[in-house]
N, C-alpha and C positions, 0 to 999 in steps of 0.2 A: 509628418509626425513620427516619433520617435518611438517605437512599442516597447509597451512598461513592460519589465522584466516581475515575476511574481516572485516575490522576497524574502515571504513566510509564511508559514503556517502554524493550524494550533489543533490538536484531536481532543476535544472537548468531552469530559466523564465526572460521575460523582464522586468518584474515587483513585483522587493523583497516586497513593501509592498503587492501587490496584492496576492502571494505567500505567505507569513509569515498570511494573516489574513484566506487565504483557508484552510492553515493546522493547525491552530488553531480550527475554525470554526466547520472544519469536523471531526479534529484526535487528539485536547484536546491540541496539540504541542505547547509550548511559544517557542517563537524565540528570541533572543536578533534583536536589529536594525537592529546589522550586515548580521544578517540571521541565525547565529550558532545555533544550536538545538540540542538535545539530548532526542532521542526514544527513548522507551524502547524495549528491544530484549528478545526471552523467553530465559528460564535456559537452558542449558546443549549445542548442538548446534543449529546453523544457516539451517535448510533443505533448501534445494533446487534441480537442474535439470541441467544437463547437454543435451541440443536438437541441433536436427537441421535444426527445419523450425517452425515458421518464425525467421530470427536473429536478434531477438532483447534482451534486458535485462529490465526484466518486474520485478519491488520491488513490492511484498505482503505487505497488512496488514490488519492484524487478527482483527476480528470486531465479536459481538456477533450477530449482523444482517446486513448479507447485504443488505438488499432491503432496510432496514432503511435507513442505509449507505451511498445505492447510491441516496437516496432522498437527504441525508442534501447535497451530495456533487450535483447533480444538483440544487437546492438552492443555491451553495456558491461561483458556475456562474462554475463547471463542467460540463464535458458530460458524460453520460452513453454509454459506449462502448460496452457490454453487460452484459444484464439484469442476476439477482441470475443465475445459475444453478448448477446441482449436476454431478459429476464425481464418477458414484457409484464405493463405496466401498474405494475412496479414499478421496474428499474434494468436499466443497461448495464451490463455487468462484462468482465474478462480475467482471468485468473490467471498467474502467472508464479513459475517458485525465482529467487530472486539468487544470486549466485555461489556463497554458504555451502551453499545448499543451501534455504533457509527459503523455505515456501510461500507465496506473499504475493499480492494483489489488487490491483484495479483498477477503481474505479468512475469514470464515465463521467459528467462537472458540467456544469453552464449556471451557469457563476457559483458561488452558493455551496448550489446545489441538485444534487443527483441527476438527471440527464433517466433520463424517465419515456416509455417507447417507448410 
């Protein structure tokens, strides 16, 4: 079998302008009106995790500083869900809601790598 490659996505909120100027703001993102956007994804594949607690599905995104990070995104009327930390040996992470509410990430890059505490 052939593993499906994942194609798109969508960050769901009550408020597309409030949404399209957060991800701007914080993640450089242009939106058309409609909402459509196109991220940029690294080269080769997509990493991720198969868990299972808690269930939820939680979207990264690679930042060369998180604590910067989670500054502009509290300024851009997010919340910090939790502060930098390190999973040694493996990744830097932050957690943060955007304004909608949606649980979202932050890992911590050297280029187009993960830094590895």
């Amino acid at each position: 079998m052939t593993p499906a490659p994942i194609v798109f996505f969508d960050i769901a909120g009550p408020d597309l302008g409030l949404q399209r100027k957060f991800y701007r703001d914080v993640f450089g993102w242009e939106s058309a009106p409609t909402g459509r956007v196109a991220a940029p994804v690294p080269p080769g594949q997509l990493p991720g995790f198969l868990r299972t607690d808690p269930a939820a599905v939680v979207l990264y995104f690679g930042v060369p500083d998180v604590t910067a990070t989670l500054e502009k995104i509290a300024a851009a009327g997010g919340a910090i869900a939790a502060p930098r930390f390190e999973v040694t040996g493996v990744v830097v992470l932050g957690l943060f809601n955007d304004p909608a509410g949606n649980h979202l990430g932050l890992v911590e890059m050297a280029g187009d790598t993960a830094k590895i505490p």
